[in-house]
C-alpha positions in Angstrom: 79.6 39.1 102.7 82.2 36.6 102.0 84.7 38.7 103.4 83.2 38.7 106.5 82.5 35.1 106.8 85.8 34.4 105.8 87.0 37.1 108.7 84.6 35.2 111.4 85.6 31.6 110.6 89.3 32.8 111.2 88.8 34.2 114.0 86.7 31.1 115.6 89.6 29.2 114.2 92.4 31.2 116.6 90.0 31.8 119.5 91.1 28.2 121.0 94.6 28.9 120.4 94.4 31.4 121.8 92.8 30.9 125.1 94.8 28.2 125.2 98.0 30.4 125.8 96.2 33.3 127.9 95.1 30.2 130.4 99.0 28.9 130.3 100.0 32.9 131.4 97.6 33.3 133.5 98.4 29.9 135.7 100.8 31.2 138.2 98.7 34.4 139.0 95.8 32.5 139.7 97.6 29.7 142.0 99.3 32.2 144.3 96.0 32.6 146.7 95.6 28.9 146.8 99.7 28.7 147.7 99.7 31.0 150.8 96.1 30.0 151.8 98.5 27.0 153.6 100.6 28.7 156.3 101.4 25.3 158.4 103.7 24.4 156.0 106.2 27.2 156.2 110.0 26.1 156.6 112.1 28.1 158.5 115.7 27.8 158.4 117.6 28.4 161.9 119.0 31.4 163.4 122.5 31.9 162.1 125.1 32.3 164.9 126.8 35.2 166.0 130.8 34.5 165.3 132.4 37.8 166.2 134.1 37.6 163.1 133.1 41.3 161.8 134.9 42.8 165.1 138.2 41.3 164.3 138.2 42.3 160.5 137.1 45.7 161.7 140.2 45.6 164.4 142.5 44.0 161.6 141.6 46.8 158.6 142.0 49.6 160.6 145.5 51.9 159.7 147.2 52.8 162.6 
């Protein structure tokens, strides 16, 4: 019998540490709904221009 309270009161002792780290864990997975609930503000960067640049090296590298 004392085994067993001995067994309970350390477990009732680590349950709070150890909720303590599955709520730290599980923090990120439970804000990503709230995060993309929000779509107005999405920042998009600009269209990158077209340089012509690949056509030259392509022109360039070729072996005659």
């Amino acid at each position: 019998m004392n085994r067993t309270v001995a067994h309970i009161a350390n477990l009732l002792r680590l349950l709070p540490r150890a909720l303590l780290i599955l709520l730290v864990l599980a923090a990120p997975a439970l804000a990503v709904p709230q995060l993309r609930a929000d779509n107005g503000s999405t920042i998009e960067a600009p269209a990158a221009r077209k340089g012509g640049v690949g056509f030259v090296l392509l022109v360039s590298l070729q072996r005659s």
